[in-house]
ROTORRO-768000 format. One record per residue (C-alpha): residue number from 1; residue in three letters; x, y, z. Coordinates in steps of 0.2 Angstrom, whole numbers, plus 5000, padded with zeros to 4 digits. Layout:
BEGIN
pos,code,xx,yy,zz
NUM,ALA,X,Y,Z
...
//
This chain:
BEGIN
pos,code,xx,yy,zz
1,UNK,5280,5768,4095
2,UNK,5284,5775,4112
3,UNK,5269,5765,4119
4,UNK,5276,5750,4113
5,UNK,5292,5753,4120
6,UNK,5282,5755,4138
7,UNK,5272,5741,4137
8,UNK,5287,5731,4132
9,UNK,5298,5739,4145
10,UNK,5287,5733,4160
11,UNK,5282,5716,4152
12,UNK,5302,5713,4154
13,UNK,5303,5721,4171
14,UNK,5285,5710,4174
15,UNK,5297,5694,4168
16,UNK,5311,5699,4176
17,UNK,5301,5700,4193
18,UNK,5293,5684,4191
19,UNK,5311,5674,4186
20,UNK,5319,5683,4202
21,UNK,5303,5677,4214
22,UNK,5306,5660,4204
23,UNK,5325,5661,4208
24,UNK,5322,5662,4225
25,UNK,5310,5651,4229
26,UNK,5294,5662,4233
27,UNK,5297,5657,4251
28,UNK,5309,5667,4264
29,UNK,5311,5651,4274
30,UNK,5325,5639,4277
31,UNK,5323,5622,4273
32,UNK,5330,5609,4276
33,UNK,5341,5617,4291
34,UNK,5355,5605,4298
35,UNK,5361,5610,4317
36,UNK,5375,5613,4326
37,UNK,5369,5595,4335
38,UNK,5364,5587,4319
39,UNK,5345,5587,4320
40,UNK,5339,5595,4304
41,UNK,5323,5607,4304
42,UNK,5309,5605,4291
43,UNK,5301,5618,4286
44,UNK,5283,5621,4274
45,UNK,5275,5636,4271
46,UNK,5256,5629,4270
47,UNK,5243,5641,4279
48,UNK,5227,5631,4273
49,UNK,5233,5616,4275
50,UNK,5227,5602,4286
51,UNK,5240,5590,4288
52,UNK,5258,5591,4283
53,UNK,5269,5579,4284
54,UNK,5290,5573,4281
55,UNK,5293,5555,4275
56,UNK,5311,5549,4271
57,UNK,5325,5538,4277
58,UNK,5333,5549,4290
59,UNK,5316,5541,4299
60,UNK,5315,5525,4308
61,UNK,5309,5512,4293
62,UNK,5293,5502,4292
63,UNK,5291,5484,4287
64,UNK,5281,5479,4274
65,UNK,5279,5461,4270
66,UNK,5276,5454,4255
67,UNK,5275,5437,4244
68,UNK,5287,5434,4229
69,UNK,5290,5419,4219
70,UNK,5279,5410,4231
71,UNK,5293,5416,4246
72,UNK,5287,5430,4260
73,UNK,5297,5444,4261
74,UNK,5298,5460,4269
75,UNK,5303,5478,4264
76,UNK,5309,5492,4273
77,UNK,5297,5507,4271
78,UNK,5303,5527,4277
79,UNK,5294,5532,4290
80,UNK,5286,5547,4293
81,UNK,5284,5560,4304
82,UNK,5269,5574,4306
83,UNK,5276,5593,4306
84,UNK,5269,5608,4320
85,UNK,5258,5622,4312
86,UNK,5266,5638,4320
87,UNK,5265,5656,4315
88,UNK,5260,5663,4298
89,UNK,5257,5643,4292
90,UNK,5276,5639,4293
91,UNK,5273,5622,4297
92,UNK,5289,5614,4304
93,UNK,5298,5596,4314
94,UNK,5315,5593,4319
95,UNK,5324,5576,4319
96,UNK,5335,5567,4332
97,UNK,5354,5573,4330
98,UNK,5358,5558,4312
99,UNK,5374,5552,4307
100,UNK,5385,5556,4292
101,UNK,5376,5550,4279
102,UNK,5364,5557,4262
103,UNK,5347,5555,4267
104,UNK,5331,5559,4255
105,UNK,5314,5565,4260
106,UNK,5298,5572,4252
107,UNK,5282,5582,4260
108,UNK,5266,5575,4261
109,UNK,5252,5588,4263
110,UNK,5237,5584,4267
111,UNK,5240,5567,4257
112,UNK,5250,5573,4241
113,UNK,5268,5570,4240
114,UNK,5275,5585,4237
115,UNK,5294,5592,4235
116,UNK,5302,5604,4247
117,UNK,5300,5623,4236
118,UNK,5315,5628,4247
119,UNK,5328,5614,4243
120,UNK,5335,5614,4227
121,UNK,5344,5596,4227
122,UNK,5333,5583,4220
123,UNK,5336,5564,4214
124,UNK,5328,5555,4201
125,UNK,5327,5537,4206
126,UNK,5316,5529,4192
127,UNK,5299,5540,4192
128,UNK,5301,5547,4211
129,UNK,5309,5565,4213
130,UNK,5317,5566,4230
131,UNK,5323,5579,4238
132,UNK,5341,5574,4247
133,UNK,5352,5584,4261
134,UNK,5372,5578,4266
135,UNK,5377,5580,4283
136,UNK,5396,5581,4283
137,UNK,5409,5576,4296
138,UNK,5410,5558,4293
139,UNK,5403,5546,4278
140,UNK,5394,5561,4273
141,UNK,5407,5568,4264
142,UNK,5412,5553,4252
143,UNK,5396,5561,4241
144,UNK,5401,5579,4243
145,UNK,5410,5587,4230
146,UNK,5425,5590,4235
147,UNK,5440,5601,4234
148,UNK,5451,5589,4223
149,UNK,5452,5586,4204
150,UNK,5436,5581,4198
151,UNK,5435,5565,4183
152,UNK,5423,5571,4168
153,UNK,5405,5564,4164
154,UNK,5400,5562,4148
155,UNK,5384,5552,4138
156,UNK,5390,5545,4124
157,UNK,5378,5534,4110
158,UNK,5384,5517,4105
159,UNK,5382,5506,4092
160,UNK,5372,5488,4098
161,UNK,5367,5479,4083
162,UNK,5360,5464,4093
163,UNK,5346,5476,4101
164,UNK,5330,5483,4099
165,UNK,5335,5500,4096
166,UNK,5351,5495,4088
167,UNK,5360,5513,4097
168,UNK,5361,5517,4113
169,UNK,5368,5528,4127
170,UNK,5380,5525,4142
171,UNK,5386,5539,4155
172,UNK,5407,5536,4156
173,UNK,5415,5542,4170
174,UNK,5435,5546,4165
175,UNK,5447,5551,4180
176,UNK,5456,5570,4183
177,UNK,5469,5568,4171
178,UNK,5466,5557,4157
179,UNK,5462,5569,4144
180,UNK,5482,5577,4148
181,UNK,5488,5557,4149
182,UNK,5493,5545,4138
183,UNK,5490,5531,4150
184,UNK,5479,5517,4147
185,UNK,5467,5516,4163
186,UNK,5455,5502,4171
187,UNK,5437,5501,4167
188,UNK,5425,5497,4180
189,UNK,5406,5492,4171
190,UNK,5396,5497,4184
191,UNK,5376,5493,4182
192,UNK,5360,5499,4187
193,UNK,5343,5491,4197
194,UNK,5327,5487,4187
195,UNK,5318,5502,4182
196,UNK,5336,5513,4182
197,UNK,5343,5519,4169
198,UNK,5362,5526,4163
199,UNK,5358,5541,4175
200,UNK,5353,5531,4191
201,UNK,5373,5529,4198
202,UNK,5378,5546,4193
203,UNK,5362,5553,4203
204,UNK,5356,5543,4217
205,UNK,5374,5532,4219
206,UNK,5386,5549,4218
207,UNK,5396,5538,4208
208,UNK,5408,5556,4201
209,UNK,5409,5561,4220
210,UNK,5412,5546,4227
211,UNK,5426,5539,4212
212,UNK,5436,5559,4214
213,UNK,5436,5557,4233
214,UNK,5442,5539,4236
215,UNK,5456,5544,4221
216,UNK,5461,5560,4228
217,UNK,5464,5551,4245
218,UNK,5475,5539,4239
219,UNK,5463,5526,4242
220,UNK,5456,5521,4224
221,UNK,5467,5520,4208
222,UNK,5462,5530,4195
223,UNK,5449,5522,4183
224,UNK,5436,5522,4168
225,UNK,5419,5520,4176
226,UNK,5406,5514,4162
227,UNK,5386,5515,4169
228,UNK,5374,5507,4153
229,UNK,5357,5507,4153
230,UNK,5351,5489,4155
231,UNK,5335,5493,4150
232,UNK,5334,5484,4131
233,UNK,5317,5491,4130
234,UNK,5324,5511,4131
235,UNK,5338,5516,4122
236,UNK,5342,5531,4135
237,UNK,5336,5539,4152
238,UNK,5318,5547,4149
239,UNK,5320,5562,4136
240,UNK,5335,5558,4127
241,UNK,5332,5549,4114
242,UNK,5318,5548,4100
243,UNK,5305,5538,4111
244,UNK,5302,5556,4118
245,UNK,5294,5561,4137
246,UNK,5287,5544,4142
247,UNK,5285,5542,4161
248,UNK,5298,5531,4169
249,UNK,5293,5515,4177
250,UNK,5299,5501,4184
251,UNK,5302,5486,4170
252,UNK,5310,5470,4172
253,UNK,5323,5468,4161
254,UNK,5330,5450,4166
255,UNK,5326,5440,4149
256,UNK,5345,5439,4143
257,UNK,5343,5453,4131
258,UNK,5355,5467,4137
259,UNK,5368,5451,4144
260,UNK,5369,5444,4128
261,UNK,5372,5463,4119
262,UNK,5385,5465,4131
263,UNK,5399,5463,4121
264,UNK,5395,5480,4112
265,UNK,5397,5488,4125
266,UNK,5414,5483,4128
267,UNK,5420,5484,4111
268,UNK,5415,5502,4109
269,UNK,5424,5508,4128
270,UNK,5439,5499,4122
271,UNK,5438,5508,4104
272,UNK,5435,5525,4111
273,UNK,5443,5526,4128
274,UNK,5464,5521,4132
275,UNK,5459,5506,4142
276,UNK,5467,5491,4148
277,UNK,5460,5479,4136
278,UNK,5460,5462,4148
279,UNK,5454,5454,4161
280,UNK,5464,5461,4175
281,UNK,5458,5479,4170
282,UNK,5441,5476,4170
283,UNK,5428,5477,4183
284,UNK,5409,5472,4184
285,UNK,5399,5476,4197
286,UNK,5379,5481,4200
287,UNK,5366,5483,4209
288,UNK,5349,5472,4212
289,UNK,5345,5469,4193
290,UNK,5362,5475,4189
291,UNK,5369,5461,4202
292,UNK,5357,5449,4193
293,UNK,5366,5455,4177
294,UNK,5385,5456,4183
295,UNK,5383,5437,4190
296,UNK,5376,5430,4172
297,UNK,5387,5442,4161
298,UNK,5405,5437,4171
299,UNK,5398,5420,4170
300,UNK,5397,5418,4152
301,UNK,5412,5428,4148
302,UNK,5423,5420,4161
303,UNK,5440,5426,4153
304,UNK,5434,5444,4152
305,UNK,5433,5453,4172
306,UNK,5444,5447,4186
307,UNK,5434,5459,4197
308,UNK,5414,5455,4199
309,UNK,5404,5462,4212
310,UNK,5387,5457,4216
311,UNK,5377,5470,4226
312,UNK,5357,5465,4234
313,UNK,5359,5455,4217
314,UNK,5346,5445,4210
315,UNK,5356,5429,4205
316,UNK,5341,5416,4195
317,UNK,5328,5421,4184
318,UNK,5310,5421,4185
319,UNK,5300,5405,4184
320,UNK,5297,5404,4166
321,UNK,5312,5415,4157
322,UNK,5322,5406,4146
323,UNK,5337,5409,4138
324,UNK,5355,5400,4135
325,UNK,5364,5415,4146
326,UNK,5355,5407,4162
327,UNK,5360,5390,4158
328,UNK,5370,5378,4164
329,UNK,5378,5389,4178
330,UNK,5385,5377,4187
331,UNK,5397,5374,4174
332,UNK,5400,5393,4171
333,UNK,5405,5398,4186
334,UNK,5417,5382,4186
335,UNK,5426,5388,4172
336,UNK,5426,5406,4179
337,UNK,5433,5402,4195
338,UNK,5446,5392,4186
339,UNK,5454,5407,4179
340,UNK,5456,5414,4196
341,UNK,5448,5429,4196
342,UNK,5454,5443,4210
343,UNK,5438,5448,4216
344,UNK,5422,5441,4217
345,UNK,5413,5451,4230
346,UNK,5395,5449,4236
347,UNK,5386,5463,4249
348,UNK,5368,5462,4256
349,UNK,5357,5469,4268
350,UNK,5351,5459,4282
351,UNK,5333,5463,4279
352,UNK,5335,5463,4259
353,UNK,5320,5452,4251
354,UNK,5334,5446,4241
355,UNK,5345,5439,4257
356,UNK,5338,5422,4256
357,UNK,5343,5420,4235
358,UNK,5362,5427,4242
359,UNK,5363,5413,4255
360,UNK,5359,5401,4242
361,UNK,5371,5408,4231
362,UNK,5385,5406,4244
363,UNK,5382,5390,4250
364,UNK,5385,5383,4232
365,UNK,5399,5395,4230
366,UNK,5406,5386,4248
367,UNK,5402,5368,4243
368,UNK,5412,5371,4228
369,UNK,5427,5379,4237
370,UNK,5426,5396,4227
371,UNK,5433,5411,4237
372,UNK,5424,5428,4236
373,UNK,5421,5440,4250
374,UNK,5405,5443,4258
375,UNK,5399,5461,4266
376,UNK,5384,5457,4276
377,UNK,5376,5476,4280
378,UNK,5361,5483,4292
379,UNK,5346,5488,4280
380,UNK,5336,5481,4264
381,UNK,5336,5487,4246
382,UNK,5342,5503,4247
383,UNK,5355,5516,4239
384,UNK,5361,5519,4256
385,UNK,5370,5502,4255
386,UNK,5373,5502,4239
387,UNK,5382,5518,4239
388,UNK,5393,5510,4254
389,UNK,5396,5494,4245
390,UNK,5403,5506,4229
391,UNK,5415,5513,4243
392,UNK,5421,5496,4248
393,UNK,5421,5488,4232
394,UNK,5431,5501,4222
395,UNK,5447,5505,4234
396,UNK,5449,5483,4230
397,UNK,5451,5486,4210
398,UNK,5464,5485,4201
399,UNK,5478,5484,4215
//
């Protein structure tokens, strides 16, 4: 018995050595490092390697071009940029001095993309891990959690007969205060790019930090911020629900599925939350595919949002998809505009791929006489902008 009691005594202090190395990182480096300049340090321990690399979008991009639809189109890629072998394999770069902003990055060692051991901070943005760092002092700090009252995040199930999987899950966003109040509040319905899911604005577009700062500041009213998943093949974000530990991937989900189950949504935010149950307390707004999905949802409920934003949206579908939510828009966006919504806000990149589709979408918005304002950014596709265009568009609500 005392034997026993040995051996198990140094298995747990063989754990507990292994959980503290574990804790810490295995490493005794720093990395990333932001300095007093703003330049940041990376930093990878990797004595047999050949070739280490840092790829992100704190690097000048690189254009890719590309042929969609029978259109050419370009992307912006993240650059990268080779680290310095120096003593004891610590292989290391430093940056120019960035701006305020959130940046990702990931390692690439001799061709494998690698996380950084020493950072902690990852995002999830469909399949990719990326490790993120927040220089502060500027926009930076919209995405840092403050020192204010924080709204709560919670992932609730909902009942959606007219889909697939006939339940599915949402991540809603409720304001410091509103368990205390009896107020009803604001909903924004705020949607996610192809291949996202209910997670992707709470991760990668620091939807809680963003929402708790501009309303701390005075700057945003206090709101209900619903994000779905607009995904009608998956009823949840990879490894919450009964279809198990599939790999996430990027699947179109522009066939009028999730736009014509839309009205489930609504019903159960208005059943559960105290919200203000018309039009001038709802908001819809998304990004890309969620842009593709905001345009045809406020379109064919024209009575229901007088706030829609369309961020790097997609506006028509694919050649070939059918279905009775993409037709006859002319006509739809006639008898939306005729209700006078507030807001109808449209943001893009310069270099998006999906700039061209958003200058159409203008021009017949113009030759109608429609009103809507238009943010034209630096940049493509990327949550860069859309995190900005979430800061724009949300101090505008609900005024």
């Amino acid at each position: 018995m005392k034997k026993l009691l040995i051996l198990a005594a140094a298995l747990v202090m063989s754990l507990g050595a292994f959980a503290q190395q574990a804790l810490w990182g295995g490493q005794r480096i720093v990395s990333p490092e932001i300095n007093p300049d703003n330049s940041v340090t990376f930093r990878f321990v990797a004595p047999k390697a050949i070739k280490v690399q840092v790829t992100g979008d704190f690097l000048p991009t690189q254009t890719v071009e590309f042929e969609m639809n029978g259109r050419q189109m370009s992307f912006d890629m993240p650059g990268v940029a080779d680290l310095k072998e120096g003593e004891g394999g610590v292989w290391s770069f430093t940056s120019q001095p960035l701006a305020s902003e959130l940046y990702n990055y990931n390692f690439i060692v001799d061709g494998i993309s690698v996380k950084d051991p020493n950072n902690a901070y990852v995002q999830r943005d469909i399949s990719n891990i990326m490790n993120y760092f927040i220089i502060g002092g500027g926009k930076g700090d919209n995405y840092l959690a403050q020192d204010v009252p924080h709204g709560t995040v919670s992932r609730v199930w909902y009942d959606s007969p007219n889909t697939e999987s006939k339940v599915r899950r949402m991540s809603v966003y409720t304001p410091a205060g509103y368990e205390q109040s009896k107020k009803k509040y604001p909903v924004l319905y705020l949607l996610h790019g192809m291949g996202g899911d209910e997670e992707a604005w709470l991760c990668t577009g620091r939807t809680a930090q963003i929402l708790d700062n501009l309303i701390a500041q005075g700057k945003a009213e206090p709101m209900i911020v619903v994000m779905t998943n607009g995904c009608p093949q998956h009823a949840s974000a990879p490894g919450e629900s009964h279809e198990g530990m599939y790999k996430p991937y990027n699947v179109s989900s522009m066939g009028g599925a999730f736009e014509s189950s839309f009205g489930d949504v609504i019903k159960f935010v208005d059943s559960r939350y105290r919200t203000i149950k018309k039009s001038s307390g709802r908001a819809i707004a998304g990004l890309s595919m969620g842009g593709f999905h905001s345009y045809h949802i406020s379109a064919n409920m024209p009575k229901t949002f007088d706030y829609v934003g369309l961020f790097s949206a997609a506006i028509m579908p694919h050649e070939g998809v059918s279905h009775p939510i993409y037709d006859n828009m002319n006509e739809k966006l006639a008898v939306l505009f005729g209700n006078n919504p507030k807001l109808y806000y449209i943001a893009i990149g310069k270099t998006d791929f999906l700039y061209e589709a958003n200058v159409e979408l203008r021009q017949r918005l113009d030759a109608a006489g429609y009103n809507y304002i238009y943010n034209e950014s630096e940049g493509g596709h990327v949550w860069r902008n859309w995190r900005d265009y979430l800061l724009d568009f949300a101090p505008r609500l609900f005024k």
